[in-house]
N, C-alpha and C positions, 0 to 999 in steps of 0.2 A: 451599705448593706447590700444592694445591688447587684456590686461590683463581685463583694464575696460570693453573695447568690447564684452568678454566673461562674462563677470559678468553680463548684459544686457541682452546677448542673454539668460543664465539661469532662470535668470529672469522670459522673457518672455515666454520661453516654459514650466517653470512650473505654470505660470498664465494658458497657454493654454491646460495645463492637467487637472487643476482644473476647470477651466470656460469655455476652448473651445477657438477653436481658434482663433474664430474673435472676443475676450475678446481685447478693446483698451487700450494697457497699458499705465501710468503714474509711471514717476521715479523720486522723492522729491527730490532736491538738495538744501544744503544751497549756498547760490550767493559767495560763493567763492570756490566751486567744483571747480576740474581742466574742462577745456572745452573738454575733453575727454567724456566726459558724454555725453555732448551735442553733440557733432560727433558722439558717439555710437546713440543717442536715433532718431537723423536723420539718419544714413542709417538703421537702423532696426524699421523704422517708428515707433517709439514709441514717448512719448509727455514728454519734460525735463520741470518737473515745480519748479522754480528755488525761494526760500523762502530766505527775508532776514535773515541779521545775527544780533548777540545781538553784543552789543556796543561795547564787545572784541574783536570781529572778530569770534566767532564761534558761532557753529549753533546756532539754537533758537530751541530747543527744542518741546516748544508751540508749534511755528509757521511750524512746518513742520508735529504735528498732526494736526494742523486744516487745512491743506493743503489735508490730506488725504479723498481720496473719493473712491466708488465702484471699480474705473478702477486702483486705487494706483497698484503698482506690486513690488515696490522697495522701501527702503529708501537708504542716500547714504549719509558717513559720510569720514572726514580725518584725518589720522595721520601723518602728522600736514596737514593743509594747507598750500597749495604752497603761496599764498601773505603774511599770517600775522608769519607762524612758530607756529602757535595755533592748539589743538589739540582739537578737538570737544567731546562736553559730549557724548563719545557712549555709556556709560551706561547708561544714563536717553533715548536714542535714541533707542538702544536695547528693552528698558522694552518697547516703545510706538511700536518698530514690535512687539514684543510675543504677543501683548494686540489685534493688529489688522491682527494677525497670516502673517505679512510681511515680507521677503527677508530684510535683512540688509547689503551693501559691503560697507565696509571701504576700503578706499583707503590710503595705507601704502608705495605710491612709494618713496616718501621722507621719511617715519621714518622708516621704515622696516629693515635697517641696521645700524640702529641707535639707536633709541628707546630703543630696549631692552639689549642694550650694556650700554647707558645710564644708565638704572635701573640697571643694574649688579654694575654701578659707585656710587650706590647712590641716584640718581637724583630721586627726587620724581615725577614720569611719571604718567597721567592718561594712566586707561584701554583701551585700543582699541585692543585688539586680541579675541582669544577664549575662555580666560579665562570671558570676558563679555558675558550673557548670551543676548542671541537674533543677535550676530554676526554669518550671514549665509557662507559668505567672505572678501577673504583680500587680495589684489594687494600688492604688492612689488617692486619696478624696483632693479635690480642687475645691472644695471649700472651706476644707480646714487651714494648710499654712500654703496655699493655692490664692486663697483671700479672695477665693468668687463665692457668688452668691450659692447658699445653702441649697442641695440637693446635685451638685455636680460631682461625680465620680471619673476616673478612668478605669478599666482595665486591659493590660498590654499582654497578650500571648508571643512566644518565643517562634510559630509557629501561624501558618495562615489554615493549614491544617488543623487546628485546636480550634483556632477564633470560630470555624466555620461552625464546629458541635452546639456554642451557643444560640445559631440562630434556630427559629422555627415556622416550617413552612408548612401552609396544608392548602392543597391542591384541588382539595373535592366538595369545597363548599361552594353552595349555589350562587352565592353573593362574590363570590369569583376568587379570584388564587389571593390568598391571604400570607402576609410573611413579616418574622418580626424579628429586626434583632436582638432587643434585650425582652425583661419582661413585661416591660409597661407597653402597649399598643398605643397609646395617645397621650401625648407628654409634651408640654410645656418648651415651648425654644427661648422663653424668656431666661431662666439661667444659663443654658450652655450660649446665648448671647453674652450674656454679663461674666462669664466665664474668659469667653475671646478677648472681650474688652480689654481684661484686667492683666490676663496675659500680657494684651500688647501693649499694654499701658506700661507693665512693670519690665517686662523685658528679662532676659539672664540676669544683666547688669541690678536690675531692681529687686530683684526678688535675693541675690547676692549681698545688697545690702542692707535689706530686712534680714536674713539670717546670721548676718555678723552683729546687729544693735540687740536681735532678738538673745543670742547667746550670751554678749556680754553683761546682759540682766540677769539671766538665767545663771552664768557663774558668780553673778555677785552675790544672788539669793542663796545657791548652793554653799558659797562661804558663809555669809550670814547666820543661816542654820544650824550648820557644822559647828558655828560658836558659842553654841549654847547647848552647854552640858546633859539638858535634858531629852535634848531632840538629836536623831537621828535618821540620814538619810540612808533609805532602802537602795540596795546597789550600786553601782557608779552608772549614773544613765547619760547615754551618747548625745543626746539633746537636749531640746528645752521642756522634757518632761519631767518634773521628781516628784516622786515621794517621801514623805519622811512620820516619821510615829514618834511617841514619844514613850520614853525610858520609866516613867512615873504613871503610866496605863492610863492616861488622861486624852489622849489625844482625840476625841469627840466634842469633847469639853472645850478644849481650844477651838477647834473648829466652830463650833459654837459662839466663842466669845468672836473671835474674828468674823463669823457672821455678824454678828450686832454691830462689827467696825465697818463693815460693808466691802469686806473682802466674803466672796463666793468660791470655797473650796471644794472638790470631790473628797466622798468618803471613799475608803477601800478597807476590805476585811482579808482574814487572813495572809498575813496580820493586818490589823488595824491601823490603819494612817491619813494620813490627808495628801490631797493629790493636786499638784499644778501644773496647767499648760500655760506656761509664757507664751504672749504672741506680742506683736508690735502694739496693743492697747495697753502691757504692762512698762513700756517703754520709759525709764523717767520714773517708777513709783513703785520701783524698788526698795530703796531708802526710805519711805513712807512705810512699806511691809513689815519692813522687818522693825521699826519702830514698836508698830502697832503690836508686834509678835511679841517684841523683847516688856511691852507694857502687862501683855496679858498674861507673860511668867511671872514678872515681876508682883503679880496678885496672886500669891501660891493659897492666902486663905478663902477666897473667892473660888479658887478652881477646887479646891478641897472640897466647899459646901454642895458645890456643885457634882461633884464626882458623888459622895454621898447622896444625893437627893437622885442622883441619874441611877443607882444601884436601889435604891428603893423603889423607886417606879419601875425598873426591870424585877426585882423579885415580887412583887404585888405582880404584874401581869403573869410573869410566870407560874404562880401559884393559884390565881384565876382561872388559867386557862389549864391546867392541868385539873382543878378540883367542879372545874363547872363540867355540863353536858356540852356534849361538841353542837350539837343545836344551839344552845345559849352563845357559843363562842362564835358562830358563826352570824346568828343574830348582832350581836356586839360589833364584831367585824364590818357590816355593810352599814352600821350610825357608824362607826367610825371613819368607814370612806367618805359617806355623805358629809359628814363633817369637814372630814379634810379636803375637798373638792370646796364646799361652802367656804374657808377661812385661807384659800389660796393653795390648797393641796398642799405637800408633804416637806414644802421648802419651809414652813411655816410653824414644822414640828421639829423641837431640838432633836436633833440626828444622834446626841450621842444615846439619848434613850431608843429614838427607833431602832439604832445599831447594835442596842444594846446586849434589845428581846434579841433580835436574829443569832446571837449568839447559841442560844438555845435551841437544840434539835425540836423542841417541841412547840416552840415560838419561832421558829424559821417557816414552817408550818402554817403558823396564826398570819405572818408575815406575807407569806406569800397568796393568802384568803384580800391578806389587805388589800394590796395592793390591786390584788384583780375586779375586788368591788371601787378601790378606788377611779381604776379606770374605766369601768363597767357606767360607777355615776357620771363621767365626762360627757355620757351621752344621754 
């Protein structure tokens, strides 16, 4: 988040070098950016304008020049994206900043220790580093396929010129000259210790061949899925990320039952699917997944009751929350976080009904009351 965070603020300061500083900026995202974008672009009031995607799940190209206007200040592209495991055309994305002399940050927290281990293996990888021209920056997380400890990021500017807009200095406090690279002023050297470690631990050579054990799971599953009639995976993703949904509008349901197996899946909407990161702890248990998968199709009347009872509890709420007073709804709302907070928070409530309401414009709404009383109770 950080990492993006800085990539924003550069961004923006050098809009405000060239145009001044009350220049309002805009930063193009295709709608499957991480929401980090959009966290960065609200606290550093900037405007996230968010462009669909082409049919494969990555960017559109097109649609994020004709999105460009006077105030544009950024484009913003991914290797891969975190839903579909697709890697966005930065080079056709690049040529459209050079053309409109724009800022480009790829975001590489998912492929960044992967990616180009991958290409060392073989893997026919599209461009997204420096070697694309028009790439201004490039996040990384070191703790995701980095395998260091949680909270290590990088980001690499093209430029010592750029890196420089992210620092901040101020000179006239009494407590004497103050200056900080990123945004935290006092931070922890316990991870970027465990960070080095693991590095050196793992070496090219190591981290080489975690990406080759890591894929060949990841193409087994990719097969596995693919062989069953019901399920479908969401675009062809360059790595060990996929998605897939299911053909019979159940796919909560499964996710569901595979929780009780003690497989932990991400939800994803629009459309609706479930979502995995193979890492080296999937290594070997494989075979085991898709067992466990091919058991819970194999109970088509189980998922049926289940689908059934999951559409009743979504139309009861949504007819709750549309016929009560928005005070009552709100009311309801905060025992529901407290509750959900009390009995383990929201991993605890079957997902295909929470996902169900958010379907609904007007339980997207109630949803997002939830979820901020849920967090509100954590404290």
């Amino acid at each position: 988040t950080e990492s993006i965070f800085l990539a924003l603020t550069v961004a923006r300061e050098e809009a405000r070098e060239r145009f001044g500083d009350n220049v309002p900026g805009e930063v193009i995202l295709p709608e499957t950016a991480h929401p980090a974008f959009m966290k960065g672009c609200h606290y550093l009031s900037l405007k996230s304008v968010v462009v669909p995607v082409s049919e494969d799940g990555k960017a559109d190209p097109v649609a994020m020049e004709a999105a460009i206007t006077p105030h544009t200040i950024l484009l913003a592209a991914s290797a891969p994206c975190f839903p579909y495991g697709v890697v966005d055309p930065i080079r056709e994305v690049g040529n459209i900043a050079l053309r409109h002399k724009l800022l480009l940050h790829v975001d590489a927290c998912m492929g960044g220790f992967m990616l180009p281990f991958l290409e060392d293996l073989g893997y026919q990888i599209p461009g997204f580093d420096f070697r694309v021209a028009g790439v201004t920056s490039i996040s990384l997380d070191a703790h995701k396929y980095g395998y260091a400890p949680k909270g290590t990021s990088i980001i690499l500017y093209r430029s010592r010129k750029l890196r420089k807009k992210q620092f901040f200095i101020h000179t006239e406090w009494r407590g004497g000259i103050f200056a900080s690279t990123t945004f935290m002023g006092t931070k922890s050297g316990g991870p970027v210790a465990g960070c080095w470690a693991i590095m050196n631990h793992l070496g090219r050579e190591g981290y080489r061949d975690l990406a080759k054990e890591v894929m060949k799971t990841t193409l087994r599953i990719r097969a596995g899925i693919a062989g069953f009639n019901s399920l479908e995976i969401i675009g062809n993703p360059e790595m060990s990320l996929l998605a897939f949904t299911s053909k019979a509008g159940n796919i909560f349901n499964i996710g569901d039952a595979l929780h009780r197996k003690g497989w932990h899946l991400d939800r994803l909407q629009f459309p609706n699917a479930l979502h995995l990161t193979v890492t080296q702890l999937n290594i070997g248990k494989e075979e085991e997944f898709l067992r466990d998968l091919a058991e819970i199709l194999g109970e088509e009347q189980d998922l049926i009751r289940e689908c059934k009872a999951t559409k009743t509890s979504i139309h009861i709420a949504d007819t709750l929350t549309r016929i009560l007073p928005s005070i009552v709804v709100d009311c309801m709302s905060r025992w529901a976080g407290k509750m959900m907070n009390r009995t383990g928070g929201s991993s605890r409530i079957p997902q295909a009904a929470l996902y169900g309401m958010s379907a609904s414009g007007t339980n997207r709404k109630n949803i997002r009351k939830l979820i901020t009383n849920l967090l509100d109770g954590m404290y």
